[in-house]
SEZA-992911 format. One line per field, with one value per residue (C-alpha): residue in three letters; x, y, z. Coordinates in pm, 1 decimal. Example, Ala and Ser with C-alpha at 12.3 -4.5 7.8 and 13.67 -1.06 7.14 Angstrom:
2
r [ALA|SER] $
east [1230.0|1367.0] $
north [-450.0|-106.0] $
up [780.0|714.0] $
# end
This chain:
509
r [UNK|UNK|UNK|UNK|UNK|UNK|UNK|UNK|UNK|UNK|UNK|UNK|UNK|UNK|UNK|UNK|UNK|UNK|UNK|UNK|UNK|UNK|UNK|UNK|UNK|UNK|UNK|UNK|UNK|UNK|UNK|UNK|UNK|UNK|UNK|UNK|UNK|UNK|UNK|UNK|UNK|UNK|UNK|UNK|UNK|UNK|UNK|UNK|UNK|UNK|UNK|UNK|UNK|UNK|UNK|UNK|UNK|UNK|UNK|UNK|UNK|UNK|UNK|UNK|UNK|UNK|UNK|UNK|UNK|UNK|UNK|UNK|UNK|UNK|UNK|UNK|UNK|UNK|UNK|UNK|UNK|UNK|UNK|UNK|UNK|UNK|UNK|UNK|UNK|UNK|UNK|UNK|UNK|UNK|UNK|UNK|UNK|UNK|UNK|UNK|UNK|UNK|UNK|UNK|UNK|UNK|UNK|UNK|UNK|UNK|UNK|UNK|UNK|UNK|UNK|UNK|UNK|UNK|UNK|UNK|UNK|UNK|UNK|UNK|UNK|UNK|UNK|UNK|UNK|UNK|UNK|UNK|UNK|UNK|UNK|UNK|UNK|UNK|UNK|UNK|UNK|UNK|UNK|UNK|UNK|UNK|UNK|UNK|UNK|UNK|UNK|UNK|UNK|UNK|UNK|UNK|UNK|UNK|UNK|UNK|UNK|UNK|UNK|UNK|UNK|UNK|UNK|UNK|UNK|UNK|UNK|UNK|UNK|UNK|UNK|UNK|UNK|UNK|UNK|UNK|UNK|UNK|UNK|UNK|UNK|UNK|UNK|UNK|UNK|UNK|UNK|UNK|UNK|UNK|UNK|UNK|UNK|UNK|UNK|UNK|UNK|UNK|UNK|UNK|UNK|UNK|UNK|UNK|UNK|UNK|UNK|UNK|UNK|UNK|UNK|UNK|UNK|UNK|UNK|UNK|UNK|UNK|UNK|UNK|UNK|UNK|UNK|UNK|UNK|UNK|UNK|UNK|UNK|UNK|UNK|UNK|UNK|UNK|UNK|UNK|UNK|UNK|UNK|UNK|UNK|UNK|UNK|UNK|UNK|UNK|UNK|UNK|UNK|UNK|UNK|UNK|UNK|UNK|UNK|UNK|UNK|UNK|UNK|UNK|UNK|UNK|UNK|UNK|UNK|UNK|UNK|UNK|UNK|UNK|UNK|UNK|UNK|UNK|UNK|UNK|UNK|UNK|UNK|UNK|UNK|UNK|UNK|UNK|UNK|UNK|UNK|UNK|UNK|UNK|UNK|UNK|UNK|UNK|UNK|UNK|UNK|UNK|UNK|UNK|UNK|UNK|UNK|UNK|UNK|UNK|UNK|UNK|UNK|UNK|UNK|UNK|UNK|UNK|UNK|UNK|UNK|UNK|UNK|UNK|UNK|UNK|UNK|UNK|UNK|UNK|UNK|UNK|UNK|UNK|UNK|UNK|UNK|UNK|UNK|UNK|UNK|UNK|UNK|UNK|UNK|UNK|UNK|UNK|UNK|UNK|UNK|UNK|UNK|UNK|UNK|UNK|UNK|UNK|UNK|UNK|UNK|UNK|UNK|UNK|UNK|UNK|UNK|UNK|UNK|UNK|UNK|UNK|UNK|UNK|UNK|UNK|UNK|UNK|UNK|UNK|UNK|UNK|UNK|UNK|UNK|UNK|UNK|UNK|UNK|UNK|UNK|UNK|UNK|UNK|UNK|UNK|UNK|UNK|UNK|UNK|UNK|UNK|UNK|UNK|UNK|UNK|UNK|UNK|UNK|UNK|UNK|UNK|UNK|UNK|UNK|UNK|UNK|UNK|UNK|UNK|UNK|UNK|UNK|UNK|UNK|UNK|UNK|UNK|UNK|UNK|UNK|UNK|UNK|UNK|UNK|UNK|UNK|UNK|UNK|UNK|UNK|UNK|UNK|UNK|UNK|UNK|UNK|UNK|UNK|UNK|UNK|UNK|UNK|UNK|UNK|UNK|UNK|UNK|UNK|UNK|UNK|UNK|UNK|UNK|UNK|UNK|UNK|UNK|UNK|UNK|UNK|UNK|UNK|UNK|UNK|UNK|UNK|UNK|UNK|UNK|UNK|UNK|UNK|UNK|UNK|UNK|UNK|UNK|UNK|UNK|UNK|UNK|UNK|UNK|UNK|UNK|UNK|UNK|UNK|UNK|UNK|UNK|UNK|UNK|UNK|UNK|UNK|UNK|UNK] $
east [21827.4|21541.1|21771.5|21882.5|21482.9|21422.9|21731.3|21601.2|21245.6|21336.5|21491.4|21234.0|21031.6|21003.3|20939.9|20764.0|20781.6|20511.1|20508.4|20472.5|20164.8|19960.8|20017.8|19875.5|19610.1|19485.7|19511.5|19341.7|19071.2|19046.5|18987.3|18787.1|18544.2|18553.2|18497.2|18220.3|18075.0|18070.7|17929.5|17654.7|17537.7|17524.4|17299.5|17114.9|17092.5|16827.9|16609.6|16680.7|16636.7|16265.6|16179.2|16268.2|16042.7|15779.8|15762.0|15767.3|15485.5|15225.5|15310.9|15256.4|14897.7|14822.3|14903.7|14673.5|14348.8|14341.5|14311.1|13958.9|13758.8|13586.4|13400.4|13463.1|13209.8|13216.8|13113.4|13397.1|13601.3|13929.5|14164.9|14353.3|14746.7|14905.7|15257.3|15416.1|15281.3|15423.9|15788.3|15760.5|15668.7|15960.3|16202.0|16145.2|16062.7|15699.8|15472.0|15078.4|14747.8|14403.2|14084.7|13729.9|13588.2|13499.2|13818.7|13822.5|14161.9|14128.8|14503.1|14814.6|15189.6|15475.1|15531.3|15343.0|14976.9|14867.8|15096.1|15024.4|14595.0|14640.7|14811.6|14587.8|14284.6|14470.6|14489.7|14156.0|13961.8|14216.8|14321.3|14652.0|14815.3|14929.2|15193.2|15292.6|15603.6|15506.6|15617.8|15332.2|15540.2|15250.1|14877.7|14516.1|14182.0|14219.2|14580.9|14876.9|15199.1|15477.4|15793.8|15727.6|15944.4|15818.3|15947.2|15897.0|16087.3|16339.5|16352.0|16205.1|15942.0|15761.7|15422.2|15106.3|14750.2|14406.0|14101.6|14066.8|13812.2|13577.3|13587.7|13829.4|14132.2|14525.9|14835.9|15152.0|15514.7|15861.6|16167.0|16406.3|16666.7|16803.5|16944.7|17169.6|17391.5|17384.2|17498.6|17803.4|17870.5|17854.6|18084.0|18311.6|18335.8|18373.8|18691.5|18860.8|18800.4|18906.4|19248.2|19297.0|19170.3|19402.8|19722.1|19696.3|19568.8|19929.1|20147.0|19955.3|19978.7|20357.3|20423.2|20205.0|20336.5|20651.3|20614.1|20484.8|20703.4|21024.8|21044.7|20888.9|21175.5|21421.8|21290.2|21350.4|21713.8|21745.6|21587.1|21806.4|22143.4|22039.6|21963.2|22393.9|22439.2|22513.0|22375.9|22538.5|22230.1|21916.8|21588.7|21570.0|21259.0|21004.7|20656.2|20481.5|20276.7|20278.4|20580.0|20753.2|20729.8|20791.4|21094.6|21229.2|21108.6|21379.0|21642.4|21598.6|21600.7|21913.7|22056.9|21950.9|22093.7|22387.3|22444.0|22267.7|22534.5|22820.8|22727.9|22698.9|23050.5|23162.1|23026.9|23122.0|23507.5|23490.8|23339.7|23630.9|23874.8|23751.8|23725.1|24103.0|24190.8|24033.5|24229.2|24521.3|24438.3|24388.4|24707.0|24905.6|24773.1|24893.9|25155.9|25229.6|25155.4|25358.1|25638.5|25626.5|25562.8|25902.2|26062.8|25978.6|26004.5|26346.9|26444.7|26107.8|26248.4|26649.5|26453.4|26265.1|26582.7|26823.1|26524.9|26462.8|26897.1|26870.8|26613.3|26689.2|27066.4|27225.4|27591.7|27678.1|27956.3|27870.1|27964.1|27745.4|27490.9|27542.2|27598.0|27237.4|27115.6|27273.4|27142.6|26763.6|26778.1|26956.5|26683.4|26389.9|26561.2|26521.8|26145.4|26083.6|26216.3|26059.6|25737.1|25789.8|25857.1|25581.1|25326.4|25500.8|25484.5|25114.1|25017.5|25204.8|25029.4|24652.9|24733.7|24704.6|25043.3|25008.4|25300.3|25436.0|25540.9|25833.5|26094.2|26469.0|26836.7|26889.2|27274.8|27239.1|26962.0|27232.1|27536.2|27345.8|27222.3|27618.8|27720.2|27501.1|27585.7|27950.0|27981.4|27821.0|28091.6|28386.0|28271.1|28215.9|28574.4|28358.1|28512.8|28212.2|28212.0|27988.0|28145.5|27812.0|27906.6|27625.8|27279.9|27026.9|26707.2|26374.7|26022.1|25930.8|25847.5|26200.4|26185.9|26044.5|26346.4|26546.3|26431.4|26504.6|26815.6|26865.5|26735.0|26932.3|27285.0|27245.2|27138.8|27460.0|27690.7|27533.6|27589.7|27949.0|28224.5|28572.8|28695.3|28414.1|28355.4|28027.1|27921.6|27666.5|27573.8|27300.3|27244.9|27033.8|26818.0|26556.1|26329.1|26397.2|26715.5|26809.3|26987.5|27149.4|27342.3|27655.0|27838.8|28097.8|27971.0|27826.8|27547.1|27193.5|27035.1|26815.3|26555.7|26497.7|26530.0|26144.6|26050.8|26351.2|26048.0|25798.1|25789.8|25999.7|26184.3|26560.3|26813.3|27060.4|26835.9|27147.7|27317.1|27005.4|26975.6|27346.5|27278.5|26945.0|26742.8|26354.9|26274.5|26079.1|26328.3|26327.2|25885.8|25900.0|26081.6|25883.2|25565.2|25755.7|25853.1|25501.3|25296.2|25561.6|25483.4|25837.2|26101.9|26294.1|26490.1|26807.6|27048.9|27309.4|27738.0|27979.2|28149.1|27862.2|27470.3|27337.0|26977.0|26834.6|26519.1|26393.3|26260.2|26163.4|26346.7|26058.7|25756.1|25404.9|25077.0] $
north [10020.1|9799.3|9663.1|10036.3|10095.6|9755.5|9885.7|10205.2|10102.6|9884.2|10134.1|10351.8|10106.0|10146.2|9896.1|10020.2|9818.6|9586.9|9708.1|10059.3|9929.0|9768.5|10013.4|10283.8|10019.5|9962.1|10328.2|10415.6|10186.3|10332.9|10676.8|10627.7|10410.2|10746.7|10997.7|10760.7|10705.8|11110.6|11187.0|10955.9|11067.6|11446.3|11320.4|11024.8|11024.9|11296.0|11148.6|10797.3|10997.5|11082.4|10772.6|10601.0|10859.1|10827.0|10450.1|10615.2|10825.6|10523.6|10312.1|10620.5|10662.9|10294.9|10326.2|10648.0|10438.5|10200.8|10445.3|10436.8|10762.4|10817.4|11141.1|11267.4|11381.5|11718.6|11555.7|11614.8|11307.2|11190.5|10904.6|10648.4|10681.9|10322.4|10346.4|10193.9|10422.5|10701.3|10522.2|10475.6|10868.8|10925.4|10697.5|10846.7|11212.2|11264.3|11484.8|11463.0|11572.9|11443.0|11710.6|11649.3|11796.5|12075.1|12137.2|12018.8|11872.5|11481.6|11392.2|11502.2|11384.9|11625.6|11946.9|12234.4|12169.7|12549.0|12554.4|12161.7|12270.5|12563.3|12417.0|12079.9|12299.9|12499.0|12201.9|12096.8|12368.2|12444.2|12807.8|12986.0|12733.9|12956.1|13140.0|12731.6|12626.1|12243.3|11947.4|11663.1|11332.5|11102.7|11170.7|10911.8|11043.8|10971.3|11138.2|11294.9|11338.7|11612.2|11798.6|12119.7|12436.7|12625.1|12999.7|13056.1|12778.1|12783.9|12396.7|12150.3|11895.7|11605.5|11573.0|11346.5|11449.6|11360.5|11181.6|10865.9|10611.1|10815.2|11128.9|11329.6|11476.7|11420.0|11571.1|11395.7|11595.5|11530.6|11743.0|11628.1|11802.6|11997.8|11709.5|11909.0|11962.6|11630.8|11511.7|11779.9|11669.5|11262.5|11374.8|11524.8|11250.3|10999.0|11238.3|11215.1|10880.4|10797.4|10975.8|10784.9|10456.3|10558.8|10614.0|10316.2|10132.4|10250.0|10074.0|9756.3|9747.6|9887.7|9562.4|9327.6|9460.3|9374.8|9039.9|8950.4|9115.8|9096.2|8664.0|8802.5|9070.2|8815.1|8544.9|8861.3|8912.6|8534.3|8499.0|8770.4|8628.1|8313.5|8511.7|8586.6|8201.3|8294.2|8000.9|8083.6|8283.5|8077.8|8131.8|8129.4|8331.5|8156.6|8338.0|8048.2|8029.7|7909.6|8157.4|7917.9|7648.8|7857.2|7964.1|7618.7|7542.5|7801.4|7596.4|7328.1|7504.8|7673.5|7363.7|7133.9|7425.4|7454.3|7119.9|7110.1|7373.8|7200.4|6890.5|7124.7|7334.4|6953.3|6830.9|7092.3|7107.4|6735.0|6844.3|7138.2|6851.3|6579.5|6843.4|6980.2|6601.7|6544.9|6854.8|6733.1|6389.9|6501.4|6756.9|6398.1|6203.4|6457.6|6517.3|6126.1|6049.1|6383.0|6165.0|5842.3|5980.0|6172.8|5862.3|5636.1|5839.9|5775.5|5458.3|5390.8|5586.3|5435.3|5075.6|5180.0|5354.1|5022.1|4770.6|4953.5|4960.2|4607.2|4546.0|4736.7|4604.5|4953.3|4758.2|4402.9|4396.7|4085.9|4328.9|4647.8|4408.2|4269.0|4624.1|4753.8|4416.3|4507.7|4891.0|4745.7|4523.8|4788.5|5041.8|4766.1|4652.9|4987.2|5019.3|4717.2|4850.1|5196.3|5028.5|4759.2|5034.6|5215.2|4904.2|4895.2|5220.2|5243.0|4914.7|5097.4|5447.2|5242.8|5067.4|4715.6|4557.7|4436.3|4440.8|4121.9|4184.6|4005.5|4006.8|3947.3|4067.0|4415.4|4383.6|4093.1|4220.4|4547.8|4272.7|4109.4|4383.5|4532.5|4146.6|4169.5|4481.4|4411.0|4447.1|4760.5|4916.8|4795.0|4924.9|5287.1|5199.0|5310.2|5252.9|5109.0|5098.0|4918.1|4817.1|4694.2|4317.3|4188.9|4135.4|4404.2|4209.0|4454.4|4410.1|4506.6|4374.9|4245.4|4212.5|4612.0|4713.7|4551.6|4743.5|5050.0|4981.5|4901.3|5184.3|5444.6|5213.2|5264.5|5625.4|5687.2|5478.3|5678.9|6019.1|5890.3|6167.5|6362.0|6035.1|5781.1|5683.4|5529.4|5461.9|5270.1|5295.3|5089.3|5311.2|5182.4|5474.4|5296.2|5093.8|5170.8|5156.6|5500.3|5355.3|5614.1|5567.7|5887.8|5921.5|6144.2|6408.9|6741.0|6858.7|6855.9|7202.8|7277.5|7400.5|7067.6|6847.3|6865.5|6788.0|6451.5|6232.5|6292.2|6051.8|6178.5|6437.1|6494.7|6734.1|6629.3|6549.5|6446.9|6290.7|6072.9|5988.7|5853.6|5586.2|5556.7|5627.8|5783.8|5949.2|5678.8|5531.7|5804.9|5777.0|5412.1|5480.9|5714.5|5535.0|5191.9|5420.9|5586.7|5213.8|5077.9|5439.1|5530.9|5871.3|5861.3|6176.2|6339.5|6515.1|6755.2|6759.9|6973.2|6660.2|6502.1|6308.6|6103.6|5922.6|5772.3|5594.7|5422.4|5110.7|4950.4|4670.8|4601.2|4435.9|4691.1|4605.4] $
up [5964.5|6101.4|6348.0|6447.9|6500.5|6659.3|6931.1|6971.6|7027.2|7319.3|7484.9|7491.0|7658.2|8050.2|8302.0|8670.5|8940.0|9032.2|9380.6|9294.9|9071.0|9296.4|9523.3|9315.4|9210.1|9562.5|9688.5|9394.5|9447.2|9769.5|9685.0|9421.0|9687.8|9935.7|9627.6|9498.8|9852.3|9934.9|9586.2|9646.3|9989.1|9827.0|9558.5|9695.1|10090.5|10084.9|9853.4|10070.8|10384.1|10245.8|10155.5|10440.3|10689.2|10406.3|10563.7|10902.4|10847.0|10658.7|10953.0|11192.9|11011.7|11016.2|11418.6|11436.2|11244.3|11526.4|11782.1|11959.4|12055.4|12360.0|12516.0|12878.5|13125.8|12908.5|12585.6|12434.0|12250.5|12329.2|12228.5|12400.2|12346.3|12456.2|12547.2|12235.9|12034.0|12239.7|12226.1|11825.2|11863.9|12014.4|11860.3|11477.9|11637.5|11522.1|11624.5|11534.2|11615.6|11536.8|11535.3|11527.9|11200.9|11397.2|11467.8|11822.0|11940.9|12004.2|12043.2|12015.6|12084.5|12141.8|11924.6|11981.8|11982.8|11915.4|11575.5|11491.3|11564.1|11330.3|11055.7|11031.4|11034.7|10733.4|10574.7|10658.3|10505.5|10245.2|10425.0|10414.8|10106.8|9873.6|10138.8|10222.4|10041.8|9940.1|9760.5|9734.1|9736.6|9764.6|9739.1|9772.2|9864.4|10227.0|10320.9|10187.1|10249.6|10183.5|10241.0|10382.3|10403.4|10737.0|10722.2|11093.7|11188.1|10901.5|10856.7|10613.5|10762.6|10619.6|10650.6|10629.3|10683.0|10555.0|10728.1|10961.3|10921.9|11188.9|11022.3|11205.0|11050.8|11148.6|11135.8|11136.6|11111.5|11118.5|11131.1|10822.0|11009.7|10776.8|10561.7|10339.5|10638.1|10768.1|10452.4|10455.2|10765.7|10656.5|10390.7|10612.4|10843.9|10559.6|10368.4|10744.5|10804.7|10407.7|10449.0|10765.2|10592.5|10293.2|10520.4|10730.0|10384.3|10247.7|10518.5|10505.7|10131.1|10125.2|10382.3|10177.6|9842.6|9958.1|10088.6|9775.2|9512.0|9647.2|9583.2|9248.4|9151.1|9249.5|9013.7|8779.4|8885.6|8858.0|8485.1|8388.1|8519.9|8348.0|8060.2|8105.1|8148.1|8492.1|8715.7|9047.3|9163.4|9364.6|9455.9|9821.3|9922.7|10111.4|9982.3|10102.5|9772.9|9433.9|9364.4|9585.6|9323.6|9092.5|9228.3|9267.4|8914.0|8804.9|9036.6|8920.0|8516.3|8592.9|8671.1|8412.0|8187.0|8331.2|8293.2|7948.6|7823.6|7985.1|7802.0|7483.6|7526.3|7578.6|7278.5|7098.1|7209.8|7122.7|6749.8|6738.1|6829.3|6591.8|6355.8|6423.5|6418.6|6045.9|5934.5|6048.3|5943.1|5586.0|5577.2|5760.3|5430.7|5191.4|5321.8|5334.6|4977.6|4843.7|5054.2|4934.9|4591.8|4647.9|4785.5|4513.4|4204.0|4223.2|4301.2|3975.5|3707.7|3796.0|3802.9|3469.1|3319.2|3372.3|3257.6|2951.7|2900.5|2931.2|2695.9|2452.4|2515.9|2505.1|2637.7|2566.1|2792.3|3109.7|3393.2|3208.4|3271.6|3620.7|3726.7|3564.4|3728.2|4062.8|4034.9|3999.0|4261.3|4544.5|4387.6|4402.1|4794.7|4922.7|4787.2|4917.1|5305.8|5259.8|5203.4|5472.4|5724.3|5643.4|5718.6|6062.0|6160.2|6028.0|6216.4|6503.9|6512.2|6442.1|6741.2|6557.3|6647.1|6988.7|7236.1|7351.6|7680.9|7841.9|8057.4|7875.0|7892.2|7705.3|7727.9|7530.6|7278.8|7205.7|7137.6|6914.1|6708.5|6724.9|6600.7|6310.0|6204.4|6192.5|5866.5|5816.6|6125.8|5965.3|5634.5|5790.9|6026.4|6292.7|6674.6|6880.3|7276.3|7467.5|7795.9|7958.8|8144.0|8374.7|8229.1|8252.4|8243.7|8151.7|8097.1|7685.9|7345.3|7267.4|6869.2|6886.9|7104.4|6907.0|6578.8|6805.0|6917.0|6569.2|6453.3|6632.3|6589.7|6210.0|6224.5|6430.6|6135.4|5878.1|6054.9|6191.9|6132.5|6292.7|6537.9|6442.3|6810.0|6877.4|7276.7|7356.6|7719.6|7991.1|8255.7|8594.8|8704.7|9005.4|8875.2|8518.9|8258.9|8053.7|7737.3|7473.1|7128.6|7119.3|6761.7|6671.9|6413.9|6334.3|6572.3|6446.9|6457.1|6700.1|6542.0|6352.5|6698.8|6742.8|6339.4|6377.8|6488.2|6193.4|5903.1|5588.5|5775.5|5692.1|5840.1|5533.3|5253.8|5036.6|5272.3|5341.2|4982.3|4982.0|5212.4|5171.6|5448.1|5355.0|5708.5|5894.2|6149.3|6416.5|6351.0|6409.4|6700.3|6828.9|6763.7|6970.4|7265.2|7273.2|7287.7|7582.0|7735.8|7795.8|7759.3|7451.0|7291.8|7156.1|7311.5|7119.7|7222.5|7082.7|6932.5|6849.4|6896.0|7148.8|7094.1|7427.6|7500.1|7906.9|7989.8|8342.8|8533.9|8676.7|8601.9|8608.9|8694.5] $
# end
C-alpha cells in the first residue's frame, strides 16, 4: 500500500524546463521593473517635480537679493538684470517681478508684467486671497512659496514671493506644466518602450537560455541513461563554463562505472561459477563415497563372511580352506586395485602427477602390453590382430599410455563376444598418430556413450561385477588423455566397439 502511494506520488510530480523558468523569471523581472517604474512616476514624480523647482525658486530668490537698485533721471528705481541671470530665467522658465512698496514696478523678466504687477500687489496687501486656490509648501517671515491653481489660465504654477533685503516685494512663478499629463505621457512612453524592451529582452534570453541549458538537459539525458546502465552516451557540449567540467566529470563517471560494473558482473560470474563448481564438487564427493561404499561392501562382507568360516572352522576339509583362503585374497586383490586406481585418478584430476614427457616407440609399448596379457587372451580365446611392423615413435608419458592402452585392451577382453576378434590398429594422421582398440560384441547404447567416462559408471552392472571391474578405467583414461591434451573417444559398429585415443609424432614447444 505505501509503495502503491510512494508510485503514485511520483507521478504526480511535474518537472518544467529550466529554460522555460528563467525565461519567465527574467521577463517577469522585467515587467515587474516597467509596472513598478510607471506606478512610481504616477505617485512620486509630481511631488519630485515640486521639489526640485522648490530648489529653483530659493536659488532664483537668492539671485534676486543681490540685485542692486538704482533711480533714473525720473526718480524712479530700477535694477540691473546681468545676463546670467536672464539665461537661468530662461533655462528653468521663470518669470518674476520686483515692486517698490508702493507698488511701483522695479524689474521684471518674461511673463506678463500687467498680470505678474497685479497679483504680487495681491499678495502684498493681502487682496483678492480667498477667490486664489493655494497650497503653502514652504513659509519664513521673509518669503513664501506655493502651488497655485490660476482659473484664467487653467494651469497650476509655483510660486515664491515675500520681501528683499531693501524693502521691496517680488514675485517669482513657474508653470508646472500641467504635471499630471506629463506623467501620463512618461508612462506611456515607458509601457512602449517596456514592451519593446520585453520583446527584444525575450530573444536575447530565449538565445541565452538556450546556450546555457541545452549542455545542462543533456547532462540530464546523460544521468538518466546511466541511471539504465547505459554508458554509450557523452557529454560533448562546449558551454565554456564550469558545466564543462562538469560534463566531463560525468565522462569520466560513466566510465569508471562501466568499468566498475564490468569488474562486478565479472566477479560475480566468477562467484556463480565457483559457486556452481562447489555444488558440483559436493554432489562429485557424494556421489564418490555412495560409490566406493557400493564397491567395497561387497568384496568386505565376502572377506568378513570367509574369515569368520575360518575361524570358527565351519569345514575341516584342506581345499574348503584354501578355497575360503583364495576367495579373501581375490576379494582383498580387487580392494586393493579399486583403491589403487582411485589414488591415480585423484592425483590425476588434482593435477599432482606430473607428465614425464618423452619420445619412445608406441608399436612397441602396445606388444608389450598384448605380451603380458597373454594369459588373460587365451583364457577369454580371444583372436587379437595387430599387424603394425615399423616403429611409430611419439612424444608422451610412456608408463601413462601404457596404463591406457592397457586399459582399453582389457575392457575389450572383458566385453569380447559373437567372433572374439580384437584389432588393434596405429594409424599416421600428419603430425600425430590416431590409435583405436575394436572388439567383437554387443554395441553400447548410445545414450550411455557420454556417462562411459565418469568414475563408477557401468553399462552392464552384472557383467562388471563378474570380472571385476568398479568403473574407473575409462575415468583414468580420460583424466591421462585430458593432461597430454589429446582426442580420445568411442565409436559404435554393428559388430561391435572401438575405443581410440591421438598422440603427436612430433615434438611441441
Amino acid at each position: 500500500m505505501n509503495r502503491h502511494f510512494l508510485n503514485k506520488k511520483e507521478k504526480k510530480r511535474k518537472f518544467h524546463p529550466l529554460r522555460r523558468q528563467l525565461e519567465i523569471l527574467f521577463i517577469g523581472l522585467l515587467v515587474l521593473s516597467i509596472c513598478s517604474i510607471t506606478l512610481i512616476n504616477m505617485l512620486f514624480l509630481e511631488k519630485y517635480y515640486i521639489t526640485k523647482k522648490t530648489e529653483v525658486l530659493r536659488s532664483a530668490m537668492a539671485d534676486l537679493q543681490e540685485l542692486r537698485l538704482t533711480t533714473d533721471e525720473e526718480g524712479n528705481e530700477t535694477a540691473e538684470i546681468s545676463d546670467a541671470l536672464s539665461r537661468a530665467c530662461a533655462q528653468n522658465n521663470l518669470s518674476w517681478m520686483i515692486i517698490t512698496a508702493d507698488g511701483q514696478k522695479v524689474a521684471s523678466v518674461g511673463g506678463s508684467e500687467g498680470m505678474l504687477q497685479a497679483r504680487l500687489i495681491g499678495y502684498a496687501y493681502d487682496l483678492d486671497k480667498k477667490h486664489m486656490k493655494t497650497k503653502t509648501l514652504e513659509q519664513s517671515d521673509s518669503y513664501v512659496i506655493q502651488q497655485v491653481s490660476d482659473r484664467f489660465a487653467g494651469m497650476d504654477y509655483l510660486e515664491s514671493w515675500g520681501n528683499l533685503k531693501n524693502g521691496c516685494f517680488f514675485l517669482i512663478r513657474t508653470p508646472l506644466e500641467s504635471i499630471r499629463e506629463s506623467v501620463s505621457i512618461s508612462n506611456s512612453f515607458y509601457f512602449v518602450v517596456g514592451i519593446f524592451i520585453i520583446g527584444v529582452s525575450a530573444l536575447v534570453l530565449w538565445i541565452i537560455t538556450r546556450r546555457i541549458t541545452n549542455p545542462i538537459s543533456e547532462l540530464t539525458v546523460l544521468s538518466r541513461k546511466m541511471s539504465s546502465l547505459d554508458f554509450e552516451a557523452k557529454y560533448k557540449s562546449q558551454a565554456g563554463n564550469e558545466i564543462d567540467e562538469l560534463g566531463e566529470n560525468f565522462n569520466r563517471m560513466s566510465k569508471e562505472l562501466e568499468k566498475t560494473i564490468s569488474e562486478l558482473k565479472a566477479a560475480n560470474n566468477q562467484l556463480q561459477k565457483d559457486i556452481e563448481s562447489k555444488i558440483r564438487i559436493d554432489q562429485q564427493r557424494q556421489e564418490f563415497l555412495n560409490n566406493v561404499s557400493h564397491e567395497l561392501k561387497t568384496p568386505i562382507a565376502l572377506v568378513q563372511g570367509y574369515a569368520e568360516g575360518l575361524k570358527e572352522n565351519i569345514s575341516d576339509d584342506p581345499e574348503s580352506r584354501e578355497f575360503y583362503c583364495d576367495v579373501i585374497m581375490d576379494e582383498a586383490s580387487k580392494m586393493n586395485k579399486l583403491v589403487r586406481n582411485l589414488l591415480t585418478l585423484n592425483h590425476l584430476e588434482e593435477g599432482r602427477d606430473e607428465l614425464t614427457m618423452e619420445r619412445f616407440d608406441v608399436v612397441s609399448l602396445i606388444r608389450g602390453v598384448l605380451q603380458s596379457m597373454d594369459i588373460m587372451i587365451q583364457q577369454k580365446e580371444a583372436k587379437v590382430s595387430f599387424q603394425a611392423m615399423e616403429p611409430v615413435y611419439v612424444w608422451a608419458d610412456e608408463f601413462k599410455i601404457e596404463e591406457v592402452v592397457t586399459n582399453y585392451t582389457s575392457n575389450a577382453l572383458n566385453h569380447l563376444e559373437g567372433e572374439k576378434e580384437i584389432e588393434i590398429c596405429v594409424i599416421p594422421e600428419g603430425d600425430r598418430v590416431r590409435i583405436s582398440v575394436f572388439n567383437t560384441g554387443t554395441p553400447i547404447p548410445e545414450a550411455d556413450i557420454p556417462n562411459l567416462w565418469k568414475k563408477f559408471y557401468k553399462v552392464d552392472k552384472a557383467r562388471t561385477r563378474e570380472y571385476g571391474g568398479s568403473g574407473i578405467g575409462l575415468s583414468i583414461v580420460k583424466a591421462i588423455m585430458e593432461s597430454h591434451h589429446q582426442e580420445y573417444g568411442v565409436c559404435n559398429y554393428d559388430n561391435g566397439v572401438e575405443f581410440w585415443f591421438t598422440l603427436d609424432t612430433k615434438s611441441v614447444n
